[in-house]
PDB file of the backbone (N, CA, C, O) and the ligand in Angstrom, with CONECT records:
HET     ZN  A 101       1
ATOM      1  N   UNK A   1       7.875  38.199 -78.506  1.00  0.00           N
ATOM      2  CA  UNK A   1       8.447  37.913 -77.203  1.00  0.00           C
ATOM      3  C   UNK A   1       8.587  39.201 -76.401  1.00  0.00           C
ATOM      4  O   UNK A   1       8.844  40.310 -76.870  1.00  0.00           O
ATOM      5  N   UNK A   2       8.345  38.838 -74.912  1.00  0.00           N
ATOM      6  CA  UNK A   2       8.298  40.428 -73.827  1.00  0.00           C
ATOM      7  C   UNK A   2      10.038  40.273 -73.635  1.00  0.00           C
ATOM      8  O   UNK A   2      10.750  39.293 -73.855  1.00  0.00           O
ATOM      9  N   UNK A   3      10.316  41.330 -73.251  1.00  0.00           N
ATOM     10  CA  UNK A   3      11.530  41.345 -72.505  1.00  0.00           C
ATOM     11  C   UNK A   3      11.530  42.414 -71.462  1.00  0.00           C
ATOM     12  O   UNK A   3      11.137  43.564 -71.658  1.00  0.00           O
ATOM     13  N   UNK A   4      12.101  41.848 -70.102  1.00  0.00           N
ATOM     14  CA  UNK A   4      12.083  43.017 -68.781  1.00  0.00           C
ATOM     15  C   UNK A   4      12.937  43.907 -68.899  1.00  0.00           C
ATOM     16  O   UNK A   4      14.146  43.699 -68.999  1.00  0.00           O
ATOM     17  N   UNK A   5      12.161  45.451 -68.900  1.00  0.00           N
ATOM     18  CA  UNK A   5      12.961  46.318 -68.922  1.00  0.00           C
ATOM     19  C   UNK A   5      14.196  46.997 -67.942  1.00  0.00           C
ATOM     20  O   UNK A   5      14.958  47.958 -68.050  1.00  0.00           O
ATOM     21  N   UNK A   6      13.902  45.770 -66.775  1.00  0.00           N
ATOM     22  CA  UNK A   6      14.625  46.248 -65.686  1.00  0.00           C
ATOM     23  C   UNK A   6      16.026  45.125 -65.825  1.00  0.00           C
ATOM     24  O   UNK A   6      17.160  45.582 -65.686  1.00  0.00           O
ATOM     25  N   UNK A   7      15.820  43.736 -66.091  1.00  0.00           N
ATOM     26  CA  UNK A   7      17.350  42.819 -65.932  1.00  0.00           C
ATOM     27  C   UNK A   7      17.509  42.666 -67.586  1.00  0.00           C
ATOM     28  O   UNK A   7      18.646  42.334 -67.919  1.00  0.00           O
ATOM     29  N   UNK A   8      16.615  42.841 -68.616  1.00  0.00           N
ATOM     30  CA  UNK A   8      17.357  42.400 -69.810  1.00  0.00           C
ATOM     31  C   UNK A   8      16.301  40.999 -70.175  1.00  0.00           C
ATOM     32  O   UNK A   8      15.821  40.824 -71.295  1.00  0.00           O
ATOM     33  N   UNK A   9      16.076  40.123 -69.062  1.00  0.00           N
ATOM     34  CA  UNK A   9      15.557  38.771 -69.789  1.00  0.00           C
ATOM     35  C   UNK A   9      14.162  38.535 -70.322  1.00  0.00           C
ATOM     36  O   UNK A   9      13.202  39.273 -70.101  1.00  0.00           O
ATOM     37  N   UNK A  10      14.150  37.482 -71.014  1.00  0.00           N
ATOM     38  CA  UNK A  10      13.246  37.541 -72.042  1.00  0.00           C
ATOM     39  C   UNK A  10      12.613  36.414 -71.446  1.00  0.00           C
ATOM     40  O   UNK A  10      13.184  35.378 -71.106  1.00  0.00           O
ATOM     41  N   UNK A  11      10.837  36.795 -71.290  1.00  0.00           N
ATOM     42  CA  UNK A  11       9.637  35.605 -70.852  1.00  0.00           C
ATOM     43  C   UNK A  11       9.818  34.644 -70.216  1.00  0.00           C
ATOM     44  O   UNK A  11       9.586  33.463 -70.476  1.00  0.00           O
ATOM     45  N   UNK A  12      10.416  35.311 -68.996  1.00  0.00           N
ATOM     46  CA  UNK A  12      10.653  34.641 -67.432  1.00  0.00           C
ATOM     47  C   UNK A  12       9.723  35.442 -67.049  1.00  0.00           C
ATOM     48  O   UNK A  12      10.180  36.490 -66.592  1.00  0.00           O
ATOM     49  N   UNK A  13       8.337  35.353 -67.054  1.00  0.00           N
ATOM     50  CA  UNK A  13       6.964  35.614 -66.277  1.00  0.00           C
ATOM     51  C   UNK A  13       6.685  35.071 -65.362  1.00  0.00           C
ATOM     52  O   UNK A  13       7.081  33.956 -65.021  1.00  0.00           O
ATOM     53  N   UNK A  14       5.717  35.995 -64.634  1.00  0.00           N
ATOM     54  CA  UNK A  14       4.978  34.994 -64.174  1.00  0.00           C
ATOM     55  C   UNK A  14       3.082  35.716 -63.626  1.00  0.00           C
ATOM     56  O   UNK A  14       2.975  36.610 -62.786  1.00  0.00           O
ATOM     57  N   UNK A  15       2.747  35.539 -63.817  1.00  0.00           N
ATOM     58  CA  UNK A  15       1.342  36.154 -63.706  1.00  0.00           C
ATOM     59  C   UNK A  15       0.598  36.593 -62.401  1.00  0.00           C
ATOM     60  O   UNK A  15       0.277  35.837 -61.484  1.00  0.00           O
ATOM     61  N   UNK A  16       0.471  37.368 -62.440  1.00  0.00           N
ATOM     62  CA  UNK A  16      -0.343  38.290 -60.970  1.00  0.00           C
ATOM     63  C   UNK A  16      -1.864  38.414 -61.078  1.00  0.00           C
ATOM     64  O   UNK A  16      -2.487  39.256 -61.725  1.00  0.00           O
ATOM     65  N   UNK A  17      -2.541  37.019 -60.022  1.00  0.00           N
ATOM     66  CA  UNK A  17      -3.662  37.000 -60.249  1.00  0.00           C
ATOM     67  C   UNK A  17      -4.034  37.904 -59.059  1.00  0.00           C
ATOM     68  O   UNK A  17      -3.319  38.239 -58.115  1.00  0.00           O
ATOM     69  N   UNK A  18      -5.852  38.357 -59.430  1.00  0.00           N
ATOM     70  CA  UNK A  18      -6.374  39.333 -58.761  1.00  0.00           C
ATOM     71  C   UNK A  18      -7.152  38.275 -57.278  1.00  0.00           C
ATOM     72  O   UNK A  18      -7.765  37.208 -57.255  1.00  0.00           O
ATOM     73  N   UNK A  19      -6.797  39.076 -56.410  1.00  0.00           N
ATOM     74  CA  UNK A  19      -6.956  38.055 -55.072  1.00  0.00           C
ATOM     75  C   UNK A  19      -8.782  37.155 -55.520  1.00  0.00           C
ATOM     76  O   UNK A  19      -9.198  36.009 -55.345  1.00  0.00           O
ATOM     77  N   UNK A  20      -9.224  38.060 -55.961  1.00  0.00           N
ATOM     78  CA  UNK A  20     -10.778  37.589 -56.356  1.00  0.00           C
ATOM     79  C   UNK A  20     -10.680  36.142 -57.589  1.00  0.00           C
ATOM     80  O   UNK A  20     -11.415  35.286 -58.083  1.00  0.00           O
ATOM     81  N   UNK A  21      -9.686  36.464 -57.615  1.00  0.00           N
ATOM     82  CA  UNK A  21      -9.812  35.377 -58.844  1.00  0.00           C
ATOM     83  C   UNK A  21      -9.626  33.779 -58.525  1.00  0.00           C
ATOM     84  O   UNK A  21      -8.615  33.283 -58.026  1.00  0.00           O
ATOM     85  N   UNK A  22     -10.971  32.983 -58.971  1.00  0.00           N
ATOM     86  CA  UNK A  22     -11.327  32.059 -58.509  1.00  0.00           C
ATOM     87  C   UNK A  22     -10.398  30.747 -58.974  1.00  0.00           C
ATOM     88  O   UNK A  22     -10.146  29.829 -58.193  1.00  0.00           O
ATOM     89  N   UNK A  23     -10.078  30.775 -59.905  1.00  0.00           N
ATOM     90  CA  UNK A  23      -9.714  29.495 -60.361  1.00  0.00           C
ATOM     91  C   UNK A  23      -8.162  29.205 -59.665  1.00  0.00           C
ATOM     92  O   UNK A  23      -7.594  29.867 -58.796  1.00  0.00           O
ATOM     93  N   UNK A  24      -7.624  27.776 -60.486  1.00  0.00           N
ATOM     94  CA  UNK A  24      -6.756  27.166 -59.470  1.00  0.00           C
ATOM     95  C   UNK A  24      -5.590  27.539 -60.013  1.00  0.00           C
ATOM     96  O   UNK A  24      -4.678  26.715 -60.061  1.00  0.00           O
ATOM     97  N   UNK A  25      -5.414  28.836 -60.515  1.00  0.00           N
ATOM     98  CA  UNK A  25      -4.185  29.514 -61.265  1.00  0.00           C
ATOM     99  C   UNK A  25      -3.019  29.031 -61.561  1.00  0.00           C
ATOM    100  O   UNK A  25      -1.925  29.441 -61.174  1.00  0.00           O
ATOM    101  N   UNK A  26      -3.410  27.559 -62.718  1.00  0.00           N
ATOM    102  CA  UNK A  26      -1.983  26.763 -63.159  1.00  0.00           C
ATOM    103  C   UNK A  26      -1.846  27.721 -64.233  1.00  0.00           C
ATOM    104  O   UNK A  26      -2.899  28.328 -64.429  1.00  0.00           O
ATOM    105  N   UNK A  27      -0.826  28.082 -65.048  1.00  0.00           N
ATOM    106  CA  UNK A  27      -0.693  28.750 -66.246  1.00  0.00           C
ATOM    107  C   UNK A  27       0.275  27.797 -66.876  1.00  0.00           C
ATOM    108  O   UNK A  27       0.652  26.829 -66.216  1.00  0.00           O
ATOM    109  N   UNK A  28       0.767  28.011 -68.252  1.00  0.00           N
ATOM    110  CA  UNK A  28       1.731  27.664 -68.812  1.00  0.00           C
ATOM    111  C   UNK A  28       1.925  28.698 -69.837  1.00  0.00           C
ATOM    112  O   UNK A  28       1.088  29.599 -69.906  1.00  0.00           O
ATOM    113  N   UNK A  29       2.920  28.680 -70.637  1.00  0.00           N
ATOM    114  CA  UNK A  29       3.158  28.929 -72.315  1.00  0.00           C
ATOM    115  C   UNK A  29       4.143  28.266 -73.032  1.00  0.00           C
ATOM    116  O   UNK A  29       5.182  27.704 -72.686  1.00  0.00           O
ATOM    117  N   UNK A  30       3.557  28.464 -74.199  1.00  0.00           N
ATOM    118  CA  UNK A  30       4.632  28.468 -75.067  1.00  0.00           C
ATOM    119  C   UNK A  30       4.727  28.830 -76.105  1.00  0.00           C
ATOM    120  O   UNK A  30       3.858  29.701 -76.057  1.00  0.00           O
ATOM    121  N   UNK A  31       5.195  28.888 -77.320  1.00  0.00           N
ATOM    122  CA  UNK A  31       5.336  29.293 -78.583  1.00  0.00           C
ATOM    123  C   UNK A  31       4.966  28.989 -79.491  1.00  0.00           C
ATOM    124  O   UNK A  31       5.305  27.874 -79.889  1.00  0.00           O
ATOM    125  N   UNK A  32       3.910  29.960 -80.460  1.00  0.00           N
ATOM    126  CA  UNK A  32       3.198  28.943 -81.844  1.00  0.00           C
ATOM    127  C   UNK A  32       3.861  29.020 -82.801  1.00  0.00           C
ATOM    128  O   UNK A  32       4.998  29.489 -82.781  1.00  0.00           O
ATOM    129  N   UNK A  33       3.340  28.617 -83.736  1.00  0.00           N
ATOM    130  CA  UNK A  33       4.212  29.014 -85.110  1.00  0.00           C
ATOM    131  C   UNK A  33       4.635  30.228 -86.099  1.00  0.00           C
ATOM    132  O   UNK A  33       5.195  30.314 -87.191  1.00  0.00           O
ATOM    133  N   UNK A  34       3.978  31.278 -84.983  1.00  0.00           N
ATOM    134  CA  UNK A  34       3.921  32.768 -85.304  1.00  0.00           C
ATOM    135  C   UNK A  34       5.139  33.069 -84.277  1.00  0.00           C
ATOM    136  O   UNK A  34       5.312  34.204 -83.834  1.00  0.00           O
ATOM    137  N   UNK A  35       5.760  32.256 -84.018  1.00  0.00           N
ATOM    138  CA  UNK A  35       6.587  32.452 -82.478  1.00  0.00           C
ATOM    139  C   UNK A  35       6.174  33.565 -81.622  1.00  0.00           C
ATOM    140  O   UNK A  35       6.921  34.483 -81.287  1.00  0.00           O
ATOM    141  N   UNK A  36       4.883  33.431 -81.267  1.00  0.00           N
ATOM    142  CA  UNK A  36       4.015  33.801 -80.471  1.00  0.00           C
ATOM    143  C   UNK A  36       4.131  33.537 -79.403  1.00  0.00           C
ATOM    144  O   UNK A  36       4.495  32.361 -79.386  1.00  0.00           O
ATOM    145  N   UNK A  37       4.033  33.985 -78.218  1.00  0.00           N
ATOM    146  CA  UNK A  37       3.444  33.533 -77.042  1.00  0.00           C
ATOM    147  C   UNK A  37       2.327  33.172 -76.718  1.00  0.00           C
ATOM    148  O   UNK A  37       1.496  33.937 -76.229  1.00  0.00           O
ATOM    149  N   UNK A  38       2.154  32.058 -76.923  1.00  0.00           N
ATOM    150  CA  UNK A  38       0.684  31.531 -75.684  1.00  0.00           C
ATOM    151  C   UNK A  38       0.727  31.287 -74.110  1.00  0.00           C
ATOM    152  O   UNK A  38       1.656  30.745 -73.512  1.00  0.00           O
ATOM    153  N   UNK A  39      -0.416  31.772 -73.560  1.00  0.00           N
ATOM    154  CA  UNK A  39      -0.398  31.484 -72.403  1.00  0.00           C
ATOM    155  C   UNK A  39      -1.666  30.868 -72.436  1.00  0.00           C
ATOM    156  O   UNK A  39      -2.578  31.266 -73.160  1.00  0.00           O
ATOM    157  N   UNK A  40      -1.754  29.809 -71.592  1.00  0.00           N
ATOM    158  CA  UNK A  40      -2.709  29.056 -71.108  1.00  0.00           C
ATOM    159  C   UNK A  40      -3.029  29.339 -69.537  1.00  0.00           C
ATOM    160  O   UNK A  40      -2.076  29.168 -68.777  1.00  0.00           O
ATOM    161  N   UNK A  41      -4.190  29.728 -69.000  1.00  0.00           N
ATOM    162  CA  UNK A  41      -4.619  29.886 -67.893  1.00  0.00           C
ATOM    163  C   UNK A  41      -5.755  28.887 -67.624  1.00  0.00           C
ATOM    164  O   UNK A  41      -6.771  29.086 -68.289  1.00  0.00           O
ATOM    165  N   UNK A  42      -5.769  28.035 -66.926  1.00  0.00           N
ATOM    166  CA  UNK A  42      -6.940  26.849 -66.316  1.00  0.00           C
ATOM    167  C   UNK A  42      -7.499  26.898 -67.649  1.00  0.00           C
ATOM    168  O   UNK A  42      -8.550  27.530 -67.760  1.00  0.00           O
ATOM    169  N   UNK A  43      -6.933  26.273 -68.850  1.00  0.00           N
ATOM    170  CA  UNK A  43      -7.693  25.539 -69.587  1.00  0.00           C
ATOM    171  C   UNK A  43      -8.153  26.540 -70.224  1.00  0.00           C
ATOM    172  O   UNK A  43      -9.213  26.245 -70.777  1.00  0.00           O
ATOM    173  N   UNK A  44      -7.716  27.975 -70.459  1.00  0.00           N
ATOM    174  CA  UNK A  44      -7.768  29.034 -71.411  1.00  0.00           C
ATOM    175  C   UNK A  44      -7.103  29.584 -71.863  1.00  0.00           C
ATOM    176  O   UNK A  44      -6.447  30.129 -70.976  1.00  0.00           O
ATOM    177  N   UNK A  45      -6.590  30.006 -73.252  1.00  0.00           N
ATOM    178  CA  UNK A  45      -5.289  30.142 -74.051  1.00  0.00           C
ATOM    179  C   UNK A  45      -5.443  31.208 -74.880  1.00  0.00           C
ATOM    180  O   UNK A  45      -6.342  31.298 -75.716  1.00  0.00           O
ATOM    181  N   UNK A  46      -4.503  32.110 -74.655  1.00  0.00           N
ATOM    182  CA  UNK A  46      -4.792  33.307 -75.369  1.00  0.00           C
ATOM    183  C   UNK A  46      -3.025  34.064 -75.829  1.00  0.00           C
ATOM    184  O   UNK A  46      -2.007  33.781 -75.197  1.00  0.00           O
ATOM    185  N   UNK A  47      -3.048  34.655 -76.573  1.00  0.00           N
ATOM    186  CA  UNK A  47      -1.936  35.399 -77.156  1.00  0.00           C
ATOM    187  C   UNK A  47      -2.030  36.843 -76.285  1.00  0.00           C
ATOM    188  O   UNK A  47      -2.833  37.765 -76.433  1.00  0.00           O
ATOM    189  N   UNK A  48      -0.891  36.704 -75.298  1.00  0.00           N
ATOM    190  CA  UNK A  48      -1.102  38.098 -74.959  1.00  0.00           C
ATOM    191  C   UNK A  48      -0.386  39.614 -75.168  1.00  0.00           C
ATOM    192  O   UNK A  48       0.837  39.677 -75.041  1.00  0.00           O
ATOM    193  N   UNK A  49      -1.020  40.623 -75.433  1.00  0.00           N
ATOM    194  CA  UNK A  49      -0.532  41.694 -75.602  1.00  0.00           C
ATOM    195  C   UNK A  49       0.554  42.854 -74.567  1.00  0.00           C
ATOM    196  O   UNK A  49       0.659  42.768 -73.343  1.00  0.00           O
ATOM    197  N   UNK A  50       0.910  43.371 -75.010  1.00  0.00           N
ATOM    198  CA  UNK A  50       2.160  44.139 -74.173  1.00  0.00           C
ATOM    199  C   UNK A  50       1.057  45.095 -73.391  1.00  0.00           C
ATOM    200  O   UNK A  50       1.578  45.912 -72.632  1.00  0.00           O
ATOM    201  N   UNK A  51      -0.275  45.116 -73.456  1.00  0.00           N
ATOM    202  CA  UNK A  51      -0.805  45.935 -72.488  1.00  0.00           C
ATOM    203  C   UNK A  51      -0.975  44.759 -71.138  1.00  0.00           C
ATOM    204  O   UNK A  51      -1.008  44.995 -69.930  1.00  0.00           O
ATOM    205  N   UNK A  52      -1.045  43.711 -71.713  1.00  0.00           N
ATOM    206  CA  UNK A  52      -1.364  42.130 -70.838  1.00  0.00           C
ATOM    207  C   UNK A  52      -0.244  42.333 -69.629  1.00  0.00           C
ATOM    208  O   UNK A  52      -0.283  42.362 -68.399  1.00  0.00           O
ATOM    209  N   UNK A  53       0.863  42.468 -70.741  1.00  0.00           N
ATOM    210  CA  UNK A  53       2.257  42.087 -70.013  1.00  0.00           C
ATOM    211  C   UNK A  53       1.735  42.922 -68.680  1.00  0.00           C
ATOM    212  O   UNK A  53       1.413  42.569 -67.545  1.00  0.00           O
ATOM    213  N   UNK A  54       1.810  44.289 -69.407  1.00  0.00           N
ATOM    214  CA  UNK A  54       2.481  45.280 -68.464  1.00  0.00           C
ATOM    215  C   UNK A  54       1.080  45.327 -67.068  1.00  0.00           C
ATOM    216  O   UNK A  54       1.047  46.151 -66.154  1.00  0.00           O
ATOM    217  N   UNK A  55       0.284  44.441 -67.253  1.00  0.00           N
ATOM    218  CA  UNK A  55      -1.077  44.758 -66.465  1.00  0.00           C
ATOM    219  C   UNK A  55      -1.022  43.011 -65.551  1.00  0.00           C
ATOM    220  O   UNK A  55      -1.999  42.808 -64.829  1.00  0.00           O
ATOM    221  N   UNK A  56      -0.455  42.410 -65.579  1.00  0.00           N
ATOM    222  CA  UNK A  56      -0.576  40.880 -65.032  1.00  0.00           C
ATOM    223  C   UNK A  56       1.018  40.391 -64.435  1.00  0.00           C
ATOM    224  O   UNK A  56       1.373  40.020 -63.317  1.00  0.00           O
ATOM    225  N   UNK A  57       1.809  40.588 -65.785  1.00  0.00           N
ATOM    226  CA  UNK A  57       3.069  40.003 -65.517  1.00  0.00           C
ATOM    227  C   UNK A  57       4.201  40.557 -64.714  1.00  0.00           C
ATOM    228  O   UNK A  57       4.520  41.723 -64.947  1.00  0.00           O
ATOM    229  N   UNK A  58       4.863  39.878 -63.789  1.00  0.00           N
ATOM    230  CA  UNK A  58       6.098  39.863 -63.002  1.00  0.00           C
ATOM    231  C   UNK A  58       7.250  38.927 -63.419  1.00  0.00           C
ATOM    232  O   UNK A  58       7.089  37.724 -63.624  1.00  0.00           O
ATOM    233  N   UNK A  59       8.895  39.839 -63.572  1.00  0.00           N
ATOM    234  CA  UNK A  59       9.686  39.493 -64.214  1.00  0.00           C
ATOM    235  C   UNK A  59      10.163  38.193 -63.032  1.00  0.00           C
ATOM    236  O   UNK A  59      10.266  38.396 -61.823  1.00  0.00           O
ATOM    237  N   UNK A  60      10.371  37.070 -63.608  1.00  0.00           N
ATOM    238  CA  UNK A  60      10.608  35.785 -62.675  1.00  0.00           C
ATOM    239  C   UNK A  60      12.159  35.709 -61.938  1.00  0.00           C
ATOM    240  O   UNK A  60      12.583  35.118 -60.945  1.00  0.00           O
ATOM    241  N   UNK A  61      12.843  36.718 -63.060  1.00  0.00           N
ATOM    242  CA  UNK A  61      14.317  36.793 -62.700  1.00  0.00           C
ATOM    243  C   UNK A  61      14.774  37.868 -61.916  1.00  0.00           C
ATOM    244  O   UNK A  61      15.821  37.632 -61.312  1.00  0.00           O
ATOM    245  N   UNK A  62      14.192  39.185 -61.728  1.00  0.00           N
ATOM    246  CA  UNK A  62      14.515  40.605 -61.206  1.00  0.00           C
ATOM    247  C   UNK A  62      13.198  40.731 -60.237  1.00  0.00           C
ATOM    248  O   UNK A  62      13.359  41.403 -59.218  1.00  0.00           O
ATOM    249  N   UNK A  63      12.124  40.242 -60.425  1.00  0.00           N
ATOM    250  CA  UNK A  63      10.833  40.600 -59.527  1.00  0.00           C
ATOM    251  C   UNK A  63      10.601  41.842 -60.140  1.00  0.00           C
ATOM    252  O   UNK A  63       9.379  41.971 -60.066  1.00  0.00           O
ATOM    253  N   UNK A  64      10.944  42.577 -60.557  1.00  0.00           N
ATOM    254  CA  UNK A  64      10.414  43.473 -61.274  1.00  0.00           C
ATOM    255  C   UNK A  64       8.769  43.174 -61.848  1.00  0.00           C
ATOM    256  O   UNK A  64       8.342  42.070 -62.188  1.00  0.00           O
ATOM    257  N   UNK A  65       8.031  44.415 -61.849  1.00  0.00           N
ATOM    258  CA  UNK A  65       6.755  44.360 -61.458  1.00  0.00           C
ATOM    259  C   UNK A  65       6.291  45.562 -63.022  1.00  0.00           C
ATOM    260  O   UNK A  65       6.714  46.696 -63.243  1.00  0.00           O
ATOM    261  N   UNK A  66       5.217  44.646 -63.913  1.00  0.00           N
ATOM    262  CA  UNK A  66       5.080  45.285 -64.641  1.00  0.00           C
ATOM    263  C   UNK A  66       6.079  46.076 -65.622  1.00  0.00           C
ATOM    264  O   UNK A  66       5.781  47.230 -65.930  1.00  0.00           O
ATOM    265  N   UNK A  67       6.791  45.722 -65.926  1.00  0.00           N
ATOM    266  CA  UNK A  67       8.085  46.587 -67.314  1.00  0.00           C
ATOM    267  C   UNK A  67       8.294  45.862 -67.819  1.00  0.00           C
ATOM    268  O   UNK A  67       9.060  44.999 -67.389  1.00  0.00           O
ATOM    269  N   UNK A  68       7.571  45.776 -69.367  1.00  0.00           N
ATOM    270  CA  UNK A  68       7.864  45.161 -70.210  1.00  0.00           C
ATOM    271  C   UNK A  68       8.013  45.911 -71.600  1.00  0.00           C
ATOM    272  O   UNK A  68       7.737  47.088 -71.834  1.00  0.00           O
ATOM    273  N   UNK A  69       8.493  44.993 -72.430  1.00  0.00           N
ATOM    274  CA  UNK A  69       8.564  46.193 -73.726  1.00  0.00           C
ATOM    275  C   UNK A  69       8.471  44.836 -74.856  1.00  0.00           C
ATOM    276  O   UNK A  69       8.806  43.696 -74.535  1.00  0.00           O
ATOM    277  N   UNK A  70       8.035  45.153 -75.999  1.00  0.00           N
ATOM    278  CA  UNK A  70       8.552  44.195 -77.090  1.00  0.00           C
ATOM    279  C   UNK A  70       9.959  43.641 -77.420  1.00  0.00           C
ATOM    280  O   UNK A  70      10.763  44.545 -77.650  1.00  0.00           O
ATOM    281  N   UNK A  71      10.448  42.429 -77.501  1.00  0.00           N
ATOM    282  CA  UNK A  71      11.783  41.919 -77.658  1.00  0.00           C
ATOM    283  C   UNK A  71      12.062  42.602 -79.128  1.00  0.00           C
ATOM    284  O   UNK A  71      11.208  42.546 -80.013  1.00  0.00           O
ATOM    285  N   UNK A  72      13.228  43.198 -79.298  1.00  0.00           N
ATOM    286  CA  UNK A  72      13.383  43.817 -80.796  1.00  0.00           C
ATOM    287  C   UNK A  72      14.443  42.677 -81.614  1.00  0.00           C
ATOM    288  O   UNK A  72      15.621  42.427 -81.357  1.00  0.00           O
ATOM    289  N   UNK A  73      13.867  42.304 -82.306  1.00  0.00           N
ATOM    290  CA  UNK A  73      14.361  40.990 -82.923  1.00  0.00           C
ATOM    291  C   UNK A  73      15.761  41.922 -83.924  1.00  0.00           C
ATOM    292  O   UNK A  73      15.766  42.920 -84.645  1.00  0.00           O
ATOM    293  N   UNK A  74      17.039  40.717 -83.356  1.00  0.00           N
ATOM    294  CA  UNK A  74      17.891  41.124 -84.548  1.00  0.00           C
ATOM    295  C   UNK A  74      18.125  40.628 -85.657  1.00  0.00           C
ATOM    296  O   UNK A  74      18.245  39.415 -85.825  1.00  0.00           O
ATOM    297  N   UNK A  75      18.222  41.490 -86.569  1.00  0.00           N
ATOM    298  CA  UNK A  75      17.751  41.200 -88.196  1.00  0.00           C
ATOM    299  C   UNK A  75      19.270  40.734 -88.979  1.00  0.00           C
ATOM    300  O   UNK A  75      19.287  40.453 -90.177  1.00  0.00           O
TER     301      UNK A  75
HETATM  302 ZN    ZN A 101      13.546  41.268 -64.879  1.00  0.00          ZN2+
END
C-alpha cells in the first residue's frame, strides 16, 4: 500500500493521464491476495510500483502531486 507523504493517507489516488493519452481513462483498484494493489486502466491491470506512484499518481485527499512512499506496515 502507497501512503501520501504530504496528509498521512493511504491509496486515495488518483491517476494523471498524459494529455496524449487516448483511451476513455476509467481506472479502478483493488486488493489481491498479496494485499496488493491492482489498478485496472480501460481493461488493463497491473500491480503498480512506487516509481508508478510517484510518476502518475495524485493524492485524492491533499492534491498533493507525486509523494508517495511505501505504507510501513505495523508489526
Ligand atoms: Zn495527501
Amino acid at each position: 500500500m502507497f501512503l501520501c507523504k504530504n496528509c498521512n493517507s493511504v491509496d486515495k489516488f488518483e491517476l494523471m493521464f498524459s494529455p496524449e493519452y487516448r483511451g476513455s481513462k476509467n481506472f479502478s483498484q483493488k486488493y489481491n491476495k498479496k494485499n496488493e494493489i491492482e489498478i485496472t486502466v480501460d481493461g488493463y491491470t497491473f500491480v503498480p510500483d512506487l516509481r508508478f506512484m510517484n510518476e502518475h499518481a495524485v493524492c485524492r485527499y491533499c492534491g498533493q502531486i507525486y509523494l508517495w512512499e511505501y505504507e510501513r506496515k505495523q508489526v
